[in-house]
C-alpha positions as CSV (number, residue, x, y, z in Angstrom):
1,X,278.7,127.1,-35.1
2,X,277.4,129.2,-32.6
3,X,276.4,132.9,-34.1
4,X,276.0,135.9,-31.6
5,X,274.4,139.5,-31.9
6,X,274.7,142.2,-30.2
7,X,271.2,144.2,-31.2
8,X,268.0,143.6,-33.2
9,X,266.7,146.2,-35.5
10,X,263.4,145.1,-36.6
11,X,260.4,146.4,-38.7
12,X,257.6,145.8,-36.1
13,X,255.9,144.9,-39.0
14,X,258.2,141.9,-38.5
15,X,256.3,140.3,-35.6
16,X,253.1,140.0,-36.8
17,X,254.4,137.0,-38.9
18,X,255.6,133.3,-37.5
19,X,259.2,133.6,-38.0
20,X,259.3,136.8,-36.6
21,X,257.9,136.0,-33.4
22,X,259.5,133.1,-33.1
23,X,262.9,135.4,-33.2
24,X,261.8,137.9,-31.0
25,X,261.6,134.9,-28.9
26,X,265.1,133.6,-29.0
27,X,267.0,136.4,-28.8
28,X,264.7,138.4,-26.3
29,X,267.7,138.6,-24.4
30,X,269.0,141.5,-26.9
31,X,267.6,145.1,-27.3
32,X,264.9,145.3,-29.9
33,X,265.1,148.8,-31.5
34,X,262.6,149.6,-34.4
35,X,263.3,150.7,-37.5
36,X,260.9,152.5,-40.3
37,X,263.0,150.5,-43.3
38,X,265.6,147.6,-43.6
39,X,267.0,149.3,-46.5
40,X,267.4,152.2,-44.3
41,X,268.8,152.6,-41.1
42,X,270.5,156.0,-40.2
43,X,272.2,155.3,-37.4
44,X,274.3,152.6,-39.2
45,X,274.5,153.6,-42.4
46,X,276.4,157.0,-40.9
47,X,278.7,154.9,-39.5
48,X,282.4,155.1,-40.2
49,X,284.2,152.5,-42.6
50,X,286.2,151.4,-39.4
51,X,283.5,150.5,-37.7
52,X,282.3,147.9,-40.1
53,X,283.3,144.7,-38.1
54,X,280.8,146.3,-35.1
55,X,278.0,146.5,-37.9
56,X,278.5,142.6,-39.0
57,X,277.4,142.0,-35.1
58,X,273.7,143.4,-35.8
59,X,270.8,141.0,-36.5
60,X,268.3,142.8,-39.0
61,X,264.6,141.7,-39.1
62,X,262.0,143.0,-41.9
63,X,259.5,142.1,-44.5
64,X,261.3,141.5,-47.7
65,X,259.2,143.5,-50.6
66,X,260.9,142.7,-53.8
67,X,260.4,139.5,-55.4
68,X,261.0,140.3,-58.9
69,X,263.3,137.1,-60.3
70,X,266.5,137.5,-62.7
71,X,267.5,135.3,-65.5
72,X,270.8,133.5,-64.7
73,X,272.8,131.6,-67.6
74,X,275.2,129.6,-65.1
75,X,274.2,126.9,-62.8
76,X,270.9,127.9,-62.3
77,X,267.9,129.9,-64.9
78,X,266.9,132.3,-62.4
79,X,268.1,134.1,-59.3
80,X,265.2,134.4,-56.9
81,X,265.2,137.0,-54.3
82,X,264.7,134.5,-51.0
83,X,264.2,134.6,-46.8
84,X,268.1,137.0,-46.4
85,X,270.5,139.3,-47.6
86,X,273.7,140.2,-46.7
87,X,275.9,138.3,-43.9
88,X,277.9,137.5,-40.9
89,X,281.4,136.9,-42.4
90,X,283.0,139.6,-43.2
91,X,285.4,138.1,-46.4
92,X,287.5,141.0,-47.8
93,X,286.2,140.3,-51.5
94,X,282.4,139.6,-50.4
95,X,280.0,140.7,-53.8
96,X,277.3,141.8,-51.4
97,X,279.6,144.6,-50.3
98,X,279.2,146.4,-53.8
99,X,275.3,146.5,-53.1
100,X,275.1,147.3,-49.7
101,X,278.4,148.9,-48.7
102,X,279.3,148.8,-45.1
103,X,275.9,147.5,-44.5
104,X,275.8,144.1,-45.8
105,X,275.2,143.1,-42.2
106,X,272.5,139.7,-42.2
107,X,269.0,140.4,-42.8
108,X,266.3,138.0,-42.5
109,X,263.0,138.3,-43.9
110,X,260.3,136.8,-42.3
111,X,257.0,136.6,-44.9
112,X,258.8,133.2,-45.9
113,X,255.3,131.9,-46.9
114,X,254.6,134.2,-49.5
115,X,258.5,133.9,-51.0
116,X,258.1,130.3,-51.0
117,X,254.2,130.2,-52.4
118,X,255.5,132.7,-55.8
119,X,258.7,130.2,-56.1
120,X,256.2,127.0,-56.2
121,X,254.2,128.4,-58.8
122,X,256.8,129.8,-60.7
123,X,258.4,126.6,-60.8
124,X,255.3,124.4,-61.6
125,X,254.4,127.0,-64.4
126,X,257.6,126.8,-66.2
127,X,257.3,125.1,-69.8
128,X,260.3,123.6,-69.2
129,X,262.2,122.5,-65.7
130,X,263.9,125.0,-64.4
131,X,266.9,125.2,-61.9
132,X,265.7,128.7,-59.1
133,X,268.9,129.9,-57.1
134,X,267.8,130.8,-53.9
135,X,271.3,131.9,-52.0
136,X,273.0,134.5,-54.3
137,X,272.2,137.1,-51.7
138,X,273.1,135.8,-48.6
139,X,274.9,132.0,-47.2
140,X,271.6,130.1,-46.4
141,X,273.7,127.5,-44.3
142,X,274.9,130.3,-42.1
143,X,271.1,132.1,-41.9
144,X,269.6,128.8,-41.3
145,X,271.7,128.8,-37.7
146,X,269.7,131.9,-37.1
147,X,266.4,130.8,-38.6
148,X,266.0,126.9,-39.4
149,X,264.8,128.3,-43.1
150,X,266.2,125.9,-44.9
151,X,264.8,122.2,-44.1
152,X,261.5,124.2,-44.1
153,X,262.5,125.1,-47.7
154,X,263.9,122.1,-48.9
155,X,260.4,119.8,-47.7
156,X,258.0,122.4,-48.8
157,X,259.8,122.6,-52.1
158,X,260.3,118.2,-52.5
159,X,256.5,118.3,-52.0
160,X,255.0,120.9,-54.0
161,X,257.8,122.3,-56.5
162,X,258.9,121.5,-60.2
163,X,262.7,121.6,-61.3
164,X,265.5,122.7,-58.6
165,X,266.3,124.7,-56.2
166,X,270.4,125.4,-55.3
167,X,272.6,127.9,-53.2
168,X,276.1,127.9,-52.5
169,X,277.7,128.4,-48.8
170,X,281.4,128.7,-47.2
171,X,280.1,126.8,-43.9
172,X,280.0,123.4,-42.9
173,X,276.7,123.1,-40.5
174,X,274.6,120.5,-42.9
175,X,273.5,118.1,-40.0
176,X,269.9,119.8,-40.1
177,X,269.8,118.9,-43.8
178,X,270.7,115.6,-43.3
179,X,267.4,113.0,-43.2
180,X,265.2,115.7,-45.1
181,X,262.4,114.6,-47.5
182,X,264.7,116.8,-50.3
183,X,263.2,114.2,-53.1
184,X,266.5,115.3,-55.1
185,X,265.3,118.9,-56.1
186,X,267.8,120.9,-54.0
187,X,271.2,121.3,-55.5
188,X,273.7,121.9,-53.0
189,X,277.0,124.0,-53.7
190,X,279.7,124.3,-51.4
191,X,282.2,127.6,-52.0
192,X,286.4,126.2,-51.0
193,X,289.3,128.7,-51.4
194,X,293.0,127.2,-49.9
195,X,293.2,127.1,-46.4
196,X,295.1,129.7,-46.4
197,X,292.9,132.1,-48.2
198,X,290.1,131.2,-46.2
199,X,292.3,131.6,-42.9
200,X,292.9,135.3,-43.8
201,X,290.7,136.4,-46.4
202,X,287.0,135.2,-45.9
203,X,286.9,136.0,-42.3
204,X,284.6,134.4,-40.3
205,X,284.1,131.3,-42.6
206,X,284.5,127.4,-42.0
207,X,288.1,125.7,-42.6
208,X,288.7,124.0,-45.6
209,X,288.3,120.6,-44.1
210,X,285.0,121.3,-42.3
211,X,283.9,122.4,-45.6
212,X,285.2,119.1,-48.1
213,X,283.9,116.7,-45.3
214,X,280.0,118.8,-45.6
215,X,280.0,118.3,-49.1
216,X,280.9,114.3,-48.9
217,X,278.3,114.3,-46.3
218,X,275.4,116.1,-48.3
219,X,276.0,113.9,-51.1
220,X,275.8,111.0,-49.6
221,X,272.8,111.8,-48.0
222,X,271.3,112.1,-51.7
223,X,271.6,115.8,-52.6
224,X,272.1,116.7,-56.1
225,X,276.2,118.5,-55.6
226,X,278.1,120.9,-57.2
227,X,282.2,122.7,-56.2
228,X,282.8,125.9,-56.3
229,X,286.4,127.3,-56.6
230,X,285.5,130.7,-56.0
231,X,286.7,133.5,-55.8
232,X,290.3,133.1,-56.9
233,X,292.4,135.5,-56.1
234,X,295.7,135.7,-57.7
235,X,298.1,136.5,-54.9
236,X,302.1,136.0,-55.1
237,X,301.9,132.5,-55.1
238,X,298.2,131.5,-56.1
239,X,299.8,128.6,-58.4
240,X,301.4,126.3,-55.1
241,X,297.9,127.8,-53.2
242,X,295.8,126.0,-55.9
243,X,297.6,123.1,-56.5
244,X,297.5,122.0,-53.6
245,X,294.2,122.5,-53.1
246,X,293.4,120.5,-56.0
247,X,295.2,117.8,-54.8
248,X,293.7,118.0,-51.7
249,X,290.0,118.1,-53.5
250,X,291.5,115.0,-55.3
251,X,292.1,113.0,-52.1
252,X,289.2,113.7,-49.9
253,X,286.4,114.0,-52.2
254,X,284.2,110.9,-52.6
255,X,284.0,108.9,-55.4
256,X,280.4,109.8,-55.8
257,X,281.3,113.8,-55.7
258,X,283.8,113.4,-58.3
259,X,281.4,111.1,-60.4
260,X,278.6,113.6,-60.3
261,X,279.5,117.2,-59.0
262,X,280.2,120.2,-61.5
263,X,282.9,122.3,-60.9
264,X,282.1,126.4,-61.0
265,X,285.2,128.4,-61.1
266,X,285.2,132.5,-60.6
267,X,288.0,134.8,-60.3
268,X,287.4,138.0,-58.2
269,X,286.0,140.7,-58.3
270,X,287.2,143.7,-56.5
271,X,285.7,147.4,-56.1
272,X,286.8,151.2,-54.5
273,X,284.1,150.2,-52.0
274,X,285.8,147.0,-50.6
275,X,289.3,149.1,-50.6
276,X,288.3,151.8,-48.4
277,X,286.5,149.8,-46.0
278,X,289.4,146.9,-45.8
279,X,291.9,149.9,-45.9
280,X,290.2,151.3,-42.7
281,X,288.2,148.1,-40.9
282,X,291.4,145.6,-41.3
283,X,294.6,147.8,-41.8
284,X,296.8,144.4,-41.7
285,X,295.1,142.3,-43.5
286,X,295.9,140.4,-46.7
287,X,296.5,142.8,-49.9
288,X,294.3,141.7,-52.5
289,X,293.9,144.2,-55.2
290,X,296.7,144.5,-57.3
291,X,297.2,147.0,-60.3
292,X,299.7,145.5,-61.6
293,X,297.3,142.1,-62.7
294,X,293.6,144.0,-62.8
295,X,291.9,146.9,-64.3
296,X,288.6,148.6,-64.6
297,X,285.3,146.7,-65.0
298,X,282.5,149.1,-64.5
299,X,282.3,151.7,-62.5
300,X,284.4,151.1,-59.6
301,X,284.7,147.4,-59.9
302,X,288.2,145.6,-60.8
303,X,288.7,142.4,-62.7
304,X,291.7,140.5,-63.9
305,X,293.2,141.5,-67.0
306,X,292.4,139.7,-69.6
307,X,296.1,137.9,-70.0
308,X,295.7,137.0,-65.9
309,X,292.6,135.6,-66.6
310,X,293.9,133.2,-69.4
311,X,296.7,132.3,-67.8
312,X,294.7,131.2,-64.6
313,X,291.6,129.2,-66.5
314,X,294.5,127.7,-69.2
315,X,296.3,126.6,-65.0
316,X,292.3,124.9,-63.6
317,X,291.9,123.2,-67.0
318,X,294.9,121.5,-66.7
319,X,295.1,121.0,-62.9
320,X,291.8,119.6,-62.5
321,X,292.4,117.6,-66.1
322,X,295.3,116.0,-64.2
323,X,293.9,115.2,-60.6
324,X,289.8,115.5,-61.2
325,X,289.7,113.9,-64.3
326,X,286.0,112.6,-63.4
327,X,284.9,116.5,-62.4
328,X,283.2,118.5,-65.3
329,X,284.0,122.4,-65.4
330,X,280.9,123.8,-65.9
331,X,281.9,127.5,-66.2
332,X,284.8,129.8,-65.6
333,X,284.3,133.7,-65.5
C-alpha cells in the first residue's frame, strides 16, 4: 500500500535523531513547516469538523516525551506508549478519536532508541514474563510503510527482550515481517470486521481477504497469532454480517491459526466526538449510533446496553462454538 501526504509538520528537534533525518529525506519533496509541539498545532486544531478527511493527509514528526506504561488485564500486562499515535484511516468508530479529536492524524516519533532501550529493561526486570503491547495507539503495520519501525523492533526485541511484545492492525502489508529473527516474542493480532463493514465503515483499511490471507501468512512464518473481531457494531442486520464472516474465518483460516490463535472480541464504542465529526466530515455515510440499542458510558461515550451486549456475546459463543470449535475466546467486552 502506497501512503501519500500532503505536508510535514515537524519538531526540528526531530531531525537531530536517525529516523528523523532519514524522513526528512524521503519525503523532501513535501513542505516541511515547524511546529513548537506535536500535541499542539494551531493551525489544525482550529480547523473545522468538515475538514477532518484533509487533516488525515498530514504526516506529523516529533519527539515522543511520555513513556509512562499502563497495566492491561487482556491480551497483554501493559500498554506501552511506542514509536506513533494516531492514523491514516479514518474508520467512523476509531478509539483514538476520543483522545485526539479531529486530530488523530499519524504521528511518528522518532527517539525510537530510547522507547525501545526502557521497553528491554522493563521486560528483562519483570519477576515474571510479561506480554508489553506496543500498538494500542496507532496500526504499527500501516506506520511501518512510513517508517520500517517494526522489523527494527521485532530483531532488537528477539535479541535482547524477555516475555512478548503484540499489536493489532486492520492492514495486510506483512511481507517486511516475513524472514525476521522474531525468536517467537512478537504476538501478532490482526483486527477483521465483514467486508461490508470494513467497505464502509473503517475507511481507508485493507479488505477482508487481504487481511485473513496476512494472518495465515504471519503464522506460518512462525509468529505467535491472535483474531480480533473488533469492533462490532450492531447494525440492522449484524446477525447475517457475522455469520458469514465466521464462516468465512472458518474456511480460510489455517489449521495452524485455528489450532493456536485466541479470539478477542469487542463491541463499540461510540462518543459525541465521533458524531459531530462523521455528521459533518462524511454526511452519507453508514449510521452507527443508535439510541434505541446504546446508552451512556462516561462522559460522552456510548456503549451497548446491557441486554444488546448479551444477546450479541450469547450469538459469538455459539457461532464460533459451531464453526471455530478449535479457536479459544479469550475475552469479550
Amino acid at each position: 500500500m502506497n501512503i501519500s501526504f500532503d505536508a510535514v509538520y515537524y519538531e526540528p528537534a526531530s531531525l537531530t535523531y536517525e529516523l528523523g533525518k532519514m524522513l526528512h529525506k524521503k519525503y523532501s519533496d513535501l513542505p516541511w513547516k515547524p511546529i513548537e509541539s506535536h500535541n499542539r498545532i494551531p493551525e489544525l486544531s482550529s480547523s473545522s469538523n468538515s475538514e477532518f478527511t484533509k487533516l488525515k493527509q498530514h504526516l506529523i514528526i516529533g519527539v515522543r516525551k511520555t513513556h509512562k506504561y499502563v497495566p492491561n488485564q487482556k491480551i497483554s500486562d501493559r500498554l506501552v506508549p511506542y514509536t506513533s499515535s494516531g492514523c491514516r484511516a479514518m474508520c467512523l468508530y476509531c478509539y483514538l478519536v476520543c483522545n485526539y479529536n479531529k486530530c488523530s492524524y499519524l504521528r511518528v516519533f522518532v527517539n525510537r532508541e530510547e522507547m525501545m532501550d526502557k521497553l528491554l529493561k522493563a521486560s528483562v526486570s519483570a519477576k515474571d514474563s510479561q506480554t508489553f503491547e506496543i500498538g494500542s495507539n496507532s496500526d504499527l503495520i500501516l506506520e511501518n510503510v512510513v517508517t520500517n519501525n517494526l522489523p527494527w523492533t521485532i530483531e532488537k526485541f528477539a535479541e535482547n527482550g524477555k516475555g512478548h511484545i503484540t499489536f493489532p492492525t486492520k492492514f495486510d502489508m506483512v511481507r517486511p515481517l516475513l524472514g525476521l529473527n522474531h525468536g517467537g516474542k512478537t504476538i501478532f493480532r490482526m483486527s477483521v470486521n465483514p467486508a461490508e463493514i470494513i467497505r464502509k465503515i473503517e475507511l481507508g483499511t485493507s479488505p477482508l481477504d487481504a487481511r485473513i490471507k496476512a494472518l495465515n501468512e504471519t503464522a506460518r512464518d512462525g509468529y505467535p497469532v491472535g483474531l480480533l473481531i473488533a469492533p462490532v457494531i450492531l447494525l440492522s442486520d449484524w446477525e447475517r454480517m457475522y455469520k458469514e464472516l465466521i464462516e468465512k474465518l472458518a474456511d480460510e483460516l489455517t489449521e495452524k491459526v485455528k489450532q493456536t490463535a485466541l479470539i478477542e472480541i469487542i463491541l463499540m464504542t461510540y462518543s459525541y466526538v465521533h458524531n459531530a465529526i462523521n455528521a459533518d466530515a462524511f454526511p452519507n455515510a453508514v449510521k452507527i449510533y443508535d439510541n434505541k440499542l446504546m446508552t451512556g458510558k462516561g462522559r460522552g461515550k456510548y456503549s451497548y446496553r446491557s441486554s444488546e451486549r448479551q444477546k450479541a456475546e450469547d450469538f459469538f459463543r455459539k457461532e464460533i462454538s459451531r464453526k471455530l470449535p478449535e479457536m479459544k475466546i479469550l475475552y469479550i467486552s
